[in-house]
BAVOMAR-315257 format. One record per residue (C-alpha): residue number from 1; z, y, x; residue in three letters. Coordinates in Angstrom, 3 decimals. Layout:
<drenpas>
 seq       up    north     east type
 NUM        Z        Y        X  Ala
...
</drenpas>
This chain:
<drenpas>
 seq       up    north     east type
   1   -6.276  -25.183    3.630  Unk
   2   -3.105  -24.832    1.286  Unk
   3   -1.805  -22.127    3.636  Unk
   4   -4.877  -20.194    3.639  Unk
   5   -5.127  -20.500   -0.757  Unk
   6   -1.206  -19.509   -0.649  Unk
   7   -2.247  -16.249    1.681  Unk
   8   -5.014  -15.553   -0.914  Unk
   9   -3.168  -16.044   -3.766  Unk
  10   -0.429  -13.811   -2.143  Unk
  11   -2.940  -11.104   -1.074  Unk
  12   -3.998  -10.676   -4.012  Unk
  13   -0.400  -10.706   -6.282  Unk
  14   -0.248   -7.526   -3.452  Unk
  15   -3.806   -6.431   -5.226  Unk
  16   -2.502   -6.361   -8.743  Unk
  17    0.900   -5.104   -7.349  Unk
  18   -1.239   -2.041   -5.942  Unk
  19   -3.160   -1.668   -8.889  Unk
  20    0.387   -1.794  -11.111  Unk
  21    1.340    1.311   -9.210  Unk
  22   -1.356    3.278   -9.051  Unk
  23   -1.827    3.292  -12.804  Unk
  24    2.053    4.217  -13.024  Unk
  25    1.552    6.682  -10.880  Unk
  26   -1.649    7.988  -12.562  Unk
  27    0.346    8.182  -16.186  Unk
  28    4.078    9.084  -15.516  Unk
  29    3.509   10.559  -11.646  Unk
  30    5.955    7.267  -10.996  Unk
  31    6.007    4.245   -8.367  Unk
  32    8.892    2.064  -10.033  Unk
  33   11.501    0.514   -7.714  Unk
  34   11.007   -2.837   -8.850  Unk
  35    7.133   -3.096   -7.588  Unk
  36    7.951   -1.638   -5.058  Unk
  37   11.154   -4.229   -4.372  Unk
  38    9.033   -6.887   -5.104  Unk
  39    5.911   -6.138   -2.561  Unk
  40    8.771   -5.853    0.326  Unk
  41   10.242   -9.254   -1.180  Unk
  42    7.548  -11.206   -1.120  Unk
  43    6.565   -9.816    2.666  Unk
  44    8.467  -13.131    4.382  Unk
  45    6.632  -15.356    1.744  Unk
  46    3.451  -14.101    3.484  Unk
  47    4.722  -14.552    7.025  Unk
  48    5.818  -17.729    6.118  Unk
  49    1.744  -18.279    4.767  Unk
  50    0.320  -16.605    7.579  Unk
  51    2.304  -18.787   10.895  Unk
  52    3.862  -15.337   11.781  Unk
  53    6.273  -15.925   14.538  Unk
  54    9.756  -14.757   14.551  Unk
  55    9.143  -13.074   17.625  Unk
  56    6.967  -11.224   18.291  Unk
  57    5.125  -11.638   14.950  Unk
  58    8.261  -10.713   12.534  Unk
  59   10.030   -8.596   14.620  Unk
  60    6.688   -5.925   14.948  Unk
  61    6.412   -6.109   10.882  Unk
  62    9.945   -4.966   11.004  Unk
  63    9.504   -2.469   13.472  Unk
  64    6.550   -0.674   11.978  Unk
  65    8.258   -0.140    8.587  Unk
  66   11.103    1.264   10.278  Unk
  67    9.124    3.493   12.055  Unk
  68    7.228    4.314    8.762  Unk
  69   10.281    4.887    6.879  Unk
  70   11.472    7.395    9.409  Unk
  71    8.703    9.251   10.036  Unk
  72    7.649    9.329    5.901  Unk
  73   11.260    9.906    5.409  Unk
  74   10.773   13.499    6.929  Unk
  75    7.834   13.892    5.310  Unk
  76   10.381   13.359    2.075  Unk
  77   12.549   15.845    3.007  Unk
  78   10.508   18.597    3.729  Unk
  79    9.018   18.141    0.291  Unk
  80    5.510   17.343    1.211  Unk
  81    5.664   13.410   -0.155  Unk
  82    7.169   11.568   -3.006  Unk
  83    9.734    9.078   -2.834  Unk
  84    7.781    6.309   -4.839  Unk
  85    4.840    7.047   -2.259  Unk
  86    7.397    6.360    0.868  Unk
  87    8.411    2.759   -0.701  Unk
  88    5.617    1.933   -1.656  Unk
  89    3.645    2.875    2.142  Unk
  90    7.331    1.569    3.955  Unk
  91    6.840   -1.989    1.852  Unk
  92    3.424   -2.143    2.930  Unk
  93    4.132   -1.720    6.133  Unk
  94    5.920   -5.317    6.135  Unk
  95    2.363   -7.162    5.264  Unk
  96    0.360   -5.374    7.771  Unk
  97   -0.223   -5.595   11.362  Unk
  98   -0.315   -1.929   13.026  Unk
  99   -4.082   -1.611   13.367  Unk
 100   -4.637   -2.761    9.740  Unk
 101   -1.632   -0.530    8.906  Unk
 102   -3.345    2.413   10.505  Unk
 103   -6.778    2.320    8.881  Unk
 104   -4.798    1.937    5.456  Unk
 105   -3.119    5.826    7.000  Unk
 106   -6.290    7.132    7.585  Unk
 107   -8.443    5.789    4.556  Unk
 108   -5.136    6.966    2.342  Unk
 109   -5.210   10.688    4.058  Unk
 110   -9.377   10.906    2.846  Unk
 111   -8.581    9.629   -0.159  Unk
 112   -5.914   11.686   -0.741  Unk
 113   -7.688   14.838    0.030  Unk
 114  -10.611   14.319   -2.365  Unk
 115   -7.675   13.156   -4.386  Unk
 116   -6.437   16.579   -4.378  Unk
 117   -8.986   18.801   -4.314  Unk
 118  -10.089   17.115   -7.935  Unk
 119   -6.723   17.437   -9.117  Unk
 120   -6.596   21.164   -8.242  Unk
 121   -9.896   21.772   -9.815  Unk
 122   -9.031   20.553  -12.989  Unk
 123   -5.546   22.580  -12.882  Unk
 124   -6.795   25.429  -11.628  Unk
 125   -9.701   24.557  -14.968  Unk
 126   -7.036   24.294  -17.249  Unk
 127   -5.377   27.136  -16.332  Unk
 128   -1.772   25.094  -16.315  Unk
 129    1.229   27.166  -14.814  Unk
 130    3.463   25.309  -11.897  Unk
 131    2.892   23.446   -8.778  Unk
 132   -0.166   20.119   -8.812  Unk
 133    1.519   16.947   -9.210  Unk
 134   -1.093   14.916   -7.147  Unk
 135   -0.497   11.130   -7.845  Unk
 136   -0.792   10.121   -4.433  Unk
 137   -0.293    6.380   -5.598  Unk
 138   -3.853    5.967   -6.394  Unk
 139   -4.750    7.188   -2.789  Unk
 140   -2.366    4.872   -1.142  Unk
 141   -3.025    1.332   -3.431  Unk
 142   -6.976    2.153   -3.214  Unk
 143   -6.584    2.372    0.759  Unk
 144   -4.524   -0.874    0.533  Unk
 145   -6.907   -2.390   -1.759  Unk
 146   -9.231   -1.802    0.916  Unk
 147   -7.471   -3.214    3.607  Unk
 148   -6.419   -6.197    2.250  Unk
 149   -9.751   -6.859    1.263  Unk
 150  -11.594   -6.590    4.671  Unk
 151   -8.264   -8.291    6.474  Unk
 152   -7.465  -11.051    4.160  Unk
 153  -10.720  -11.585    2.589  Unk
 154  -11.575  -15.211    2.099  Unk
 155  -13.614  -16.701    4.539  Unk
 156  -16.897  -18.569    3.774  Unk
 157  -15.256  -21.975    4.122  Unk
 158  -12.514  -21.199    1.203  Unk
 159  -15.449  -19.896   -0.697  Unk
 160  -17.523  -23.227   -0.333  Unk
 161  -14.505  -25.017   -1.503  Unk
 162  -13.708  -23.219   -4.532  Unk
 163  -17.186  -23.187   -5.843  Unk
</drenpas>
């Protein structure tokens, strides 16, 4: 039972942590390097929470942020995402297994695209010169917030025990 309340309590610092970064992200168009830091930190305190073996279990986390990292390291160069978004999806990548890590993709790509097409309503409203700055931190911590709600959720028994 402690394990399980330490996986909670840790799945939901990673709430608040998403949260953190979307508001950044919302008012300065910013993902700091020190939530960021911190969410890829605390990744091993999890696996310790969870029972995660060292192999396979550790060794997969690993490999699907490097394979994240490349692939939204491209994405980086060729302009079309920000830095702050590829740490903060690449740190992510260490809490989730690849199935969970997928849906957050796929729920973060909807997202974003409502995401933008409000954003370029109100600049194309406003009439403001220059390219949309689309804070794509709000698409990626709301798809998280998702995903760590319907993987980690607590069960009924931890419910019944806190009540």
């Amino acid at each position: 039972m402690t394990g399980e309340l330490l996986t909670y309590g840790l799945a939901g610092g990673l709430a608040i942590a998403l949260l953190v970064a979307a508001f950044t992200d919302l008012r300065r168009r910013k993902i700091d390097n020190w939530l960021t830091a911190g969410i890829a930190l605390t990744a091993p305190l999890f696996w310790w929470a969870t029972d995660l073996s060292l192999w396979p279990g550790v060794a997969q986390q690993f490999g699907i942020a490097l394979a994240a990292f490349a692939i939204l390291a491209g994405l980086f160069a060729m302009r079309m995402m920000g830095g702050g978004d590829v740490k903060l999806l690449t740190a992510l990548a260490l809490w989730l297994p690849l199935q969970p890590y997928f849906t957050l993709l796929i729920l973060m790509a909807l997202l974003g695209g409502v995401l933008t097409v409000v954003f370029a309503v109100i600049h194309r409203l406003g009439q403001r010169p220059g390219r949309i700055q689309i804070p794509y931190g709000l698409a990626i911590s709301g798809a998280g917030l998702w995903v760590i709600a319907t993987t980690y959720g607590p069960s009924p028994q931890v419910l019944g025990t806190l009540g």
